[in-house]
PDB file of N, CA, C and O in Angstrom, chain B, residues numbered from 101:
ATOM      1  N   UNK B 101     159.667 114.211  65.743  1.00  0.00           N
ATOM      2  CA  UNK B 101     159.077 113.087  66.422  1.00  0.00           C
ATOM      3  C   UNK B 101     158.221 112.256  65.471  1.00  0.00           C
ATOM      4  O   UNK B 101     158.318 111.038  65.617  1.00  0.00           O
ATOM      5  N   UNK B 102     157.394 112.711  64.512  1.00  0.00           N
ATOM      6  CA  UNK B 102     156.350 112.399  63.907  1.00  0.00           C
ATOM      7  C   UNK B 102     157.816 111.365  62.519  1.00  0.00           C
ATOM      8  O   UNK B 102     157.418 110.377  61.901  1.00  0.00           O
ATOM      9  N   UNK B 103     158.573 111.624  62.425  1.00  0.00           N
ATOM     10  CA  UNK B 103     159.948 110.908  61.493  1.00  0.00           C
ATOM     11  C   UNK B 103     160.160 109.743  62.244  1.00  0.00           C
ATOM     12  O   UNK B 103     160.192 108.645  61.690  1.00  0.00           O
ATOM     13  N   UNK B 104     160.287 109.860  63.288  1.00  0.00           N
ATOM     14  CA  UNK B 104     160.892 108.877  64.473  1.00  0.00           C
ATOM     15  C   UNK B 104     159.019 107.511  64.287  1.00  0.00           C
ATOM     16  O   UNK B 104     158.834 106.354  63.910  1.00  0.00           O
ATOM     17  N   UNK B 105     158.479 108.205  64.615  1.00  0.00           N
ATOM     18  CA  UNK B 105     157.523 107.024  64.961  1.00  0.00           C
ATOM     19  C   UNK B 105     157.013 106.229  63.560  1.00  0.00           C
ATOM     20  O   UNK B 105     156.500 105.115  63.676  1.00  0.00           O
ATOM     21  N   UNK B 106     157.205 106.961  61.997  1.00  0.00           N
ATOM     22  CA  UNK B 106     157.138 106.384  61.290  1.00  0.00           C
ATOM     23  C   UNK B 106     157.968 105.366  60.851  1.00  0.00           C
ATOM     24  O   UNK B 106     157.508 104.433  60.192  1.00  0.00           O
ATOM     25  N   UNK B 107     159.476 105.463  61.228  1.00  0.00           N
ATOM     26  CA  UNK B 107     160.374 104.321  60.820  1.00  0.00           C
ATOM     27  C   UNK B 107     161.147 103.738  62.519  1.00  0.00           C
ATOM     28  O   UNK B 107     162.225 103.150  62.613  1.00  0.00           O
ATOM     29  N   UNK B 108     160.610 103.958  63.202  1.00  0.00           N
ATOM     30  CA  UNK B 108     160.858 103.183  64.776  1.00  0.00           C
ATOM     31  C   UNK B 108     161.126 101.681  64.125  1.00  0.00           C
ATOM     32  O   UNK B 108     162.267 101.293  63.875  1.00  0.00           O
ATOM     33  N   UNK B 109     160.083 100.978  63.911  1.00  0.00           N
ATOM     34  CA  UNK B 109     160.896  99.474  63.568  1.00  0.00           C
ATOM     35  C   UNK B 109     162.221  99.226  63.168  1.00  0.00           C
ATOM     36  O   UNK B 109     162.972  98.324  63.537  1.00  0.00           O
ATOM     37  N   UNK B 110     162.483 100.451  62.093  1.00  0.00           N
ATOM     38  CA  UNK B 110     164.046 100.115  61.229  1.00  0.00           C
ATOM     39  C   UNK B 110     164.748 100.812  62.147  1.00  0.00           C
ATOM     40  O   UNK B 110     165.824 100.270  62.398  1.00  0.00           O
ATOM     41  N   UNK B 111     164.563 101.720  62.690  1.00  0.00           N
ATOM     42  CA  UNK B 111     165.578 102.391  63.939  1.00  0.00           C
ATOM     43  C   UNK B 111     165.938 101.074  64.502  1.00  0.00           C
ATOM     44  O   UNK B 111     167.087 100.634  64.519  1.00  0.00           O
ATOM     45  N   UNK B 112     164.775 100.397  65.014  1.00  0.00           N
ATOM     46  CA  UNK B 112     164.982  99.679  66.622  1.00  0.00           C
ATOM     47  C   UNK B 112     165.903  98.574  65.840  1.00  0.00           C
ATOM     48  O   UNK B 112     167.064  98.330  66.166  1.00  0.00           O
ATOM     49  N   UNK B 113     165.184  97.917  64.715  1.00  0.00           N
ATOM     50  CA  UNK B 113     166.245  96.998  63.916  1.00  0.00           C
ATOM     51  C   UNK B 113     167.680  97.392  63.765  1.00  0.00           C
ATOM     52  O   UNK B 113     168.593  96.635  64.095  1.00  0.00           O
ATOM     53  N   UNK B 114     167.865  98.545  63.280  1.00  0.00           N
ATOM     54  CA  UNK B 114     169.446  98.621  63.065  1.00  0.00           C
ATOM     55  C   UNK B 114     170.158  98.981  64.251  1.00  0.00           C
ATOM     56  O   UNK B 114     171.375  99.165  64.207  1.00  0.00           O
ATOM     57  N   UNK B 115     169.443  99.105  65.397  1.00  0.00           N
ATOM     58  CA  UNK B 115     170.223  99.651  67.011  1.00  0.00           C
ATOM     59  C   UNK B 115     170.565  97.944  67.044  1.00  0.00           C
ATOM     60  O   UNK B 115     171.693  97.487  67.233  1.00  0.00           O
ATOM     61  N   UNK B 116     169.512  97.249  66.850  1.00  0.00           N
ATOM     62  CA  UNK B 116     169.802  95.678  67.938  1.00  0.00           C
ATOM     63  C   UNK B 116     170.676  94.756  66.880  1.00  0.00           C
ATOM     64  O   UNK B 116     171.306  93.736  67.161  1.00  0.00           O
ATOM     65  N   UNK B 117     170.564  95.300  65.769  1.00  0.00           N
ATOM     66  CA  UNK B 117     171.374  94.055  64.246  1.00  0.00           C
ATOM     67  C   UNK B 117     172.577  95.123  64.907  1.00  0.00           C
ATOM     68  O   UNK B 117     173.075  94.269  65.640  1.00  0.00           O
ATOM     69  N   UNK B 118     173.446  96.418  65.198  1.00  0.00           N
ATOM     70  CA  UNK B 118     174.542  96.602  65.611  1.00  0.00           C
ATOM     71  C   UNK B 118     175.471  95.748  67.129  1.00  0.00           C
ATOM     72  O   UNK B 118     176.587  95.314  67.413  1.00  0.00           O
ATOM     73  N   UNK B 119     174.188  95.905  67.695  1.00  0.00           N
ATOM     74  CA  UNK B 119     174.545  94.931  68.857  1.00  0.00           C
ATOM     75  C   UNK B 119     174.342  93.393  68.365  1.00  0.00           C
ATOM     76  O   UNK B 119     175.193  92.522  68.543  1.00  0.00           O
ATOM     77  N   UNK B 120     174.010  93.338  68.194  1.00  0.00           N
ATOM     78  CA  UNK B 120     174.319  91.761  67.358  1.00  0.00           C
ATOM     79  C   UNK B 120     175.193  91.694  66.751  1.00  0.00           C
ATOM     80  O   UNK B 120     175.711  90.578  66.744  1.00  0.00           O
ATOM     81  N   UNK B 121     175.627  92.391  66.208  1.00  0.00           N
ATOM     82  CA  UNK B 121     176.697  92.661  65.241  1.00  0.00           C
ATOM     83  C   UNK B 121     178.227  92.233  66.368  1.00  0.00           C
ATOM     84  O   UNK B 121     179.095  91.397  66.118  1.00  0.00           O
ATOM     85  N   UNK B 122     178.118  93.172  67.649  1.00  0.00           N
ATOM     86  CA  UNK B 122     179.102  93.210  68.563  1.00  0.00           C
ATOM     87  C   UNK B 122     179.365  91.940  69.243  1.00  0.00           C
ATOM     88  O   UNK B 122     180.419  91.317  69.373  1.00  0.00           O
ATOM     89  N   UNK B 123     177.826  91.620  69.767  1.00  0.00           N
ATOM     90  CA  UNK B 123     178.136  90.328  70.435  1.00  0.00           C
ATOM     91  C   UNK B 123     178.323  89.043  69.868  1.00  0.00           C
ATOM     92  O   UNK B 123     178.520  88.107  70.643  1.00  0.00           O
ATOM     93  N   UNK B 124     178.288  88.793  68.379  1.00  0.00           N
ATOM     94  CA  UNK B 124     178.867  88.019  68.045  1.00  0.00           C
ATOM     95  C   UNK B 124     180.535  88.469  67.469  1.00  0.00           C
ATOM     96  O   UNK B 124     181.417  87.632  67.664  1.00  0.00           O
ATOM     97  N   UNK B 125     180.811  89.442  66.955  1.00  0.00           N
ATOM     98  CA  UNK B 125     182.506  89.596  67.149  1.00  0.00           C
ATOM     99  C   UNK B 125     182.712  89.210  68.597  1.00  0.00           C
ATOM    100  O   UNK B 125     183.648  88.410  68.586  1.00  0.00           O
ATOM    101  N   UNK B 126     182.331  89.373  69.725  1.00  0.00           N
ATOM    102  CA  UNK B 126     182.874  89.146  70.902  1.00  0.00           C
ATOM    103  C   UNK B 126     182.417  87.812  71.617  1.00  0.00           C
ATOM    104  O   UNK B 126     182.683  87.666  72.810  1.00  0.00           O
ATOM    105  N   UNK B 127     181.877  87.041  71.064  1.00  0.00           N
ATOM    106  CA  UNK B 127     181.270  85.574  71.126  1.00  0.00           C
ATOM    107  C   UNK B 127     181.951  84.242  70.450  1.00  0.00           C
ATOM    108  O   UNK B 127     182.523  83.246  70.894  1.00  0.00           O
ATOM    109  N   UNK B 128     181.591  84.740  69.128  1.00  0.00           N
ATOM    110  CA  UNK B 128     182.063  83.828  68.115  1.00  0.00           C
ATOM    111  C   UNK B 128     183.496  84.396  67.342  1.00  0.00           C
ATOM    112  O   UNK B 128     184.566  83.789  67.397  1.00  0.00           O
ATOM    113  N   UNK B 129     183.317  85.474  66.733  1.00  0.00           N
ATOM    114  CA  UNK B 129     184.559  86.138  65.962  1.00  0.00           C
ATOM    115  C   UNK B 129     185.499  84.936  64.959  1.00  0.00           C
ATOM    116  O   UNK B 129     185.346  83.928  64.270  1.00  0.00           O
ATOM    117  N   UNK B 130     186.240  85.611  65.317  1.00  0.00           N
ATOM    118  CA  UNK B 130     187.320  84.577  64.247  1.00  0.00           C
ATOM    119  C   UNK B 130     188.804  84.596  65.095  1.00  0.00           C
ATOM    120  O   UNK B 130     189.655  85.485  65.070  1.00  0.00           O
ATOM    121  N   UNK B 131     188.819  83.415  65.792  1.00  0.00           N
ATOM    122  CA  UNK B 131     190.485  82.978  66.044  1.00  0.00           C
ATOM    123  C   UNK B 131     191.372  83.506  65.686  1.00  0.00           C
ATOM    124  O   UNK B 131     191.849  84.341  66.455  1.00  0.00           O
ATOM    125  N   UNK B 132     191.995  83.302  64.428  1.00  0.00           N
ATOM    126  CA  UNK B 132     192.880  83.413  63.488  1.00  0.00           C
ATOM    127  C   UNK B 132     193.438  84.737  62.971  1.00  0.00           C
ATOM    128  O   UNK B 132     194.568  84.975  62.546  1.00  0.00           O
ATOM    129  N   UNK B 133     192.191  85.688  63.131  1.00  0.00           N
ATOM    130  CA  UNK B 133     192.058  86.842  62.890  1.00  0.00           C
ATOM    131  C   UNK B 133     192.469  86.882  61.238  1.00  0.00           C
ATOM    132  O   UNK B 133     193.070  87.846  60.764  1.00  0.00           O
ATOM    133  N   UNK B 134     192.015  85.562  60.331  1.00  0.00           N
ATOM    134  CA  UNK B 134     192.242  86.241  59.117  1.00  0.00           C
ATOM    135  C   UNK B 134     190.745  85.914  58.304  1.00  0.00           C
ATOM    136  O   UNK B 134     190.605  85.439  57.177  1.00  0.00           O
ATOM    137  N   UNK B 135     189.888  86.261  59.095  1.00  0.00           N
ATOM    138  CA  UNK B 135     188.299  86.718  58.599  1.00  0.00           C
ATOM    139  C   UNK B 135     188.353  88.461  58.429  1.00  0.00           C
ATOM    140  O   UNK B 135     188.581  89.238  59.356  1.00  0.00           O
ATOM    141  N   UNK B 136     188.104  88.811  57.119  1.00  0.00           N
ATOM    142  CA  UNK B 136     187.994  90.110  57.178  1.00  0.00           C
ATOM    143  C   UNK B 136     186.687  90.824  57.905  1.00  0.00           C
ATOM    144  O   UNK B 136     186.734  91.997  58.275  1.00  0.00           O
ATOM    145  N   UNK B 137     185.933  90.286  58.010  1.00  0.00           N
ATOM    146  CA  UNK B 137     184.803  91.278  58.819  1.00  0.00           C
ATOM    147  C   UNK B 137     184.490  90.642  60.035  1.00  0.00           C
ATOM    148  O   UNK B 137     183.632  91.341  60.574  1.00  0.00           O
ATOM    149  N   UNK B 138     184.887  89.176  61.094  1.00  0.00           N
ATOM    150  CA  UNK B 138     184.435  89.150  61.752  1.00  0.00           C
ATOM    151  C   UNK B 138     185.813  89.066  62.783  1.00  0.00           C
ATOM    152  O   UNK B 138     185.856  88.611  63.926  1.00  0.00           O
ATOM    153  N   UNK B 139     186.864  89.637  62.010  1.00  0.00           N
ATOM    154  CA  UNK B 139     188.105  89.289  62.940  1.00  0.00           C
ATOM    155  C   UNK B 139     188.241  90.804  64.160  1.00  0.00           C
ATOM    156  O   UNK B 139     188.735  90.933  65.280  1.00  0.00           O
ATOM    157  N   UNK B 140     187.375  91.920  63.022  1.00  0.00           N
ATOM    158  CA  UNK B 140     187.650  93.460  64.330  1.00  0.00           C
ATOM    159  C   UNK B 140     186.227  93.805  64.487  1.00  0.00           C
ATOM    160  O   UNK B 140     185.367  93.451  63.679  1.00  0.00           O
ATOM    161  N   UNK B 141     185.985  94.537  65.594  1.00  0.00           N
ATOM    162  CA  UNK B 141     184.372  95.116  65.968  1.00  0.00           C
ATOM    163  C   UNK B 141     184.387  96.232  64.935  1.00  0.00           C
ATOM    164  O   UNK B 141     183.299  96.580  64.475  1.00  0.00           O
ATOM    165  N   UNK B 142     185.393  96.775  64.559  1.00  0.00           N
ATOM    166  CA  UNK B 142     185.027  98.344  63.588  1.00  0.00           C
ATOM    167  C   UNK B 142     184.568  97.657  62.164  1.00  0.00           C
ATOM    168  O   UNK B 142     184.720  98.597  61.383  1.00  0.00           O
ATOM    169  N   UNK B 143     184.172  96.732  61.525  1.00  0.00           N
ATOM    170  CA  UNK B 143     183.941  95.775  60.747  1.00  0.00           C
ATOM    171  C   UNK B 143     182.410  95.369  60.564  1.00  0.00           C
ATOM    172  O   UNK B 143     181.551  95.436  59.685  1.00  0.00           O
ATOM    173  N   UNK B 144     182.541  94.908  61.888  1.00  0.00           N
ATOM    174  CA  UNK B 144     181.656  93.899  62.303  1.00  0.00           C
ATOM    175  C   UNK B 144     179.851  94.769  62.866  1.00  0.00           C
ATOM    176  O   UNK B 144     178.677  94.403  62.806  1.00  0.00           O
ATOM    177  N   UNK B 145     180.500  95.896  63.321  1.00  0.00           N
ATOM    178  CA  UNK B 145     179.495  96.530  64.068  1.00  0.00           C
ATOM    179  C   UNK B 145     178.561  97.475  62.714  1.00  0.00           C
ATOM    180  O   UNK B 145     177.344  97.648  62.788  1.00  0.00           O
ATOM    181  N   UNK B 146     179.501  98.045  61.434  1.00  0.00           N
ATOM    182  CA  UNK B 146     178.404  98.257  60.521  1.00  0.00           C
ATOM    183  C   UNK B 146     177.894  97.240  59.571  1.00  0.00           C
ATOM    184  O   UNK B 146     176.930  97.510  58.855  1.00  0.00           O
ATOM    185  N   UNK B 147     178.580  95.897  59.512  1.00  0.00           N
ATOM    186  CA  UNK B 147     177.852  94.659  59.267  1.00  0.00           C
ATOM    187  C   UNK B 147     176.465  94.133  59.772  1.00  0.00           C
ATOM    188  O   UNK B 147     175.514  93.754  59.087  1.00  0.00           O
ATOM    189  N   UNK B 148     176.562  94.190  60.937  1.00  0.00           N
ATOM    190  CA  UNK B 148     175.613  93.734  61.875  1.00  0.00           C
ATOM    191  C   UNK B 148     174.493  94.809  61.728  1.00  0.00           C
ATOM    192  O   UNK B 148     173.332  94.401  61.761  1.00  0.00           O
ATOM    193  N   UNK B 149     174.751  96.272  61.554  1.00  0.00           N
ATOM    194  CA  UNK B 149     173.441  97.408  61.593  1.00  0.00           C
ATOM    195  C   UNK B 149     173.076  97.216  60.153  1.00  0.00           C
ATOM    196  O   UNK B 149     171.877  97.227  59.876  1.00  0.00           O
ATOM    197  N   UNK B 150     174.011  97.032  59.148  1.00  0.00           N
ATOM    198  CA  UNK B 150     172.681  96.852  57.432  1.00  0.00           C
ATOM    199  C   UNK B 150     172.236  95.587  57.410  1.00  0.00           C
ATOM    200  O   UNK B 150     171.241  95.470  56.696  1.00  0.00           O
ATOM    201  N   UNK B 151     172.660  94.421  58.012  1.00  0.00           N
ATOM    202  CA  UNK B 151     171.559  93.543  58.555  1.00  0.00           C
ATOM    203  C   UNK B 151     170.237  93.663  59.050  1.00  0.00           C
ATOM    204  O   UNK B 151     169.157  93.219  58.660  1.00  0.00           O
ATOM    205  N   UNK B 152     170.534  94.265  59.861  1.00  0.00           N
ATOM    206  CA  UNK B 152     169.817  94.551  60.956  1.00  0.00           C
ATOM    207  C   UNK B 152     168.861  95.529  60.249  1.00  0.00           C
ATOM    208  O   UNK B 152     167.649  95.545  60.463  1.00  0.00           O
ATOM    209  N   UNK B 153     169.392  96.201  59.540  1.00  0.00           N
ATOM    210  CA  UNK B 153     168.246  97.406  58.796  1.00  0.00           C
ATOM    211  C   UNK B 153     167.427  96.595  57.864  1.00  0.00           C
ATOM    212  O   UNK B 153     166.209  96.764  57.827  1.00  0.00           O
ATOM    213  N   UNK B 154     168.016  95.731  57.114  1.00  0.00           N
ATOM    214  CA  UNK B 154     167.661  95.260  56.173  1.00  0.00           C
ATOM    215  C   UNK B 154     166.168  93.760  56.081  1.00  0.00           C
ATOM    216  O   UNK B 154     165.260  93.475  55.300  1.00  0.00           O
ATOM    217  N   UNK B 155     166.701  93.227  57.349  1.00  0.00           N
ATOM    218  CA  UNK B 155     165.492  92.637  58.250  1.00  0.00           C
ATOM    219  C   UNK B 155     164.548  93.330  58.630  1.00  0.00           C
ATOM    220  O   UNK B 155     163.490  92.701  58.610  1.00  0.00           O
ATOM    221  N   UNK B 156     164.431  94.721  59.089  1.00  0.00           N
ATOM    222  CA  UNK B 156     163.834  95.225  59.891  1.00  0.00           C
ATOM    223  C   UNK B 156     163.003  95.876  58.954  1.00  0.00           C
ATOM    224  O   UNK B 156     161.785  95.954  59.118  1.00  0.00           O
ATOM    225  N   UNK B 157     163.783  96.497  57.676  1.00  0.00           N
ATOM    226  CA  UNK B 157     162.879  97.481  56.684  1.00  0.00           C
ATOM    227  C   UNK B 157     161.995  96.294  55.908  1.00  0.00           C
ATOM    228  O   UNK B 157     160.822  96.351  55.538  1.00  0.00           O
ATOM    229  N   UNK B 158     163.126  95.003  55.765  1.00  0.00           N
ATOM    230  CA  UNK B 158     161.483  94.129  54.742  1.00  0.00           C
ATOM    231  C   UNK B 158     160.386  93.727  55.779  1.00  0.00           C
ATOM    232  O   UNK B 158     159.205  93.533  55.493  1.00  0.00           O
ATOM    233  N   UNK B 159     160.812  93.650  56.734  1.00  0.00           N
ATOM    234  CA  UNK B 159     159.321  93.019  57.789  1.00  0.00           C
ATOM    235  C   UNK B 159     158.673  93.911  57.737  1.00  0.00           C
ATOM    236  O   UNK B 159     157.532  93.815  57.287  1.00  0.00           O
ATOM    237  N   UNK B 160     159.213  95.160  58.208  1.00  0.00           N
ATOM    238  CA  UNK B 160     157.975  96.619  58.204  1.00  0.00           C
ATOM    239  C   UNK B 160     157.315  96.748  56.909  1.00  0.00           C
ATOM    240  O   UNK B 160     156.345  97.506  56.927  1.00  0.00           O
ATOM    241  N   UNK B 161     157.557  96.274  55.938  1.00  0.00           N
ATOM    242  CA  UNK B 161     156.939  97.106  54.168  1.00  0.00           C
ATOM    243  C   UNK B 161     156.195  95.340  54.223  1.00  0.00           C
ATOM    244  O   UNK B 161     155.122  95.467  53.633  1.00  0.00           O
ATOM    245  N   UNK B 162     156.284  94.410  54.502  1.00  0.00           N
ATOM    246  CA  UNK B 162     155.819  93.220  54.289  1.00  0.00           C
ATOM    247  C   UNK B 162     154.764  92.948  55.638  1.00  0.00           C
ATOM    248  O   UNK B 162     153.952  92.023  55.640  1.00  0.00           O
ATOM    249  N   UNK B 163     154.895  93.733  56.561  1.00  0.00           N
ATOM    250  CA  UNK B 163     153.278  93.640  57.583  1.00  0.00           C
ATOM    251  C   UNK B 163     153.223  94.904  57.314  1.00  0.00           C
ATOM    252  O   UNK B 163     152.668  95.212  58.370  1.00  0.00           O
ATOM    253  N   UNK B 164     153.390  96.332  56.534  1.00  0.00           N
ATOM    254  CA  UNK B 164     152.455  97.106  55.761  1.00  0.00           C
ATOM    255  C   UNK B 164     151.868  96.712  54.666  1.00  0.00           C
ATOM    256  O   UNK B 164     150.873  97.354  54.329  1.00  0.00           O
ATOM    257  N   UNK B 165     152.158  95.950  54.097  1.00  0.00           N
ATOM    258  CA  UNK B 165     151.335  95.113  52.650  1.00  0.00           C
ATOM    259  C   UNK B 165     149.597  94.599  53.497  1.00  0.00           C
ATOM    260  O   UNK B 165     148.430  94.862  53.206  1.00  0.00           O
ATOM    261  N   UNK B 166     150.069  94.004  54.306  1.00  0.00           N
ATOM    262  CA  UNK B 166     148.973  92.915  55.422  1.00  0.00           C
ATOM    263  C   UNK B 166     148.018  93.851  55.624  1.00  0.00           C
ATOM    264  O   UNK B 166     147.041  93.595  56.328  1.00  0.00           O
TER     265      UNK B 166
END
C-alpha cells in the first residue's frame, strides 16, 4: 500500500492516458487504416498509457521540485 500511495499520480496517469489512448482510436482513429498506431486499439492503447505515464511522472517530479 505504502508503493501504491507513493506513485498514485503515475498509476492514475497511465490508467486515464490508456483510456485516452482507446477513446481516441474509437473517436478519431484512422479511416484508411494505413496509420500504423492509430489504425488498431492493440497499438493505440500502449501508446496512449507511456503518454499518459510520461505526463503524469514529469508533473509529479516537477510539483515535487515546488
Amino acid at each position: 500500500m505504502k508503493m501504491f500511495s507513493a506513485h498514485k499520480w503515475v498509476i492514475v496517469g497511465t490508467v486515464l492516458g490508456g483510456l485516452a489512448g482507446l477513446v481516441y482510436w474509437k473517436e478519431v482513429g484512422c479511416v484508411t487504416g494505413t496509420c500504423p498506431i492509430k489504425s488498431n486499439w492493440q497499438a493505440m492503447l500502449p501508446y496512449g498509457m507511456a503518454m499518459g505515464y510520461l505526463v503524469s511522472d514529469f508533473a509529479a517530479s516537477f510539483l515535487k521540485r515546488k
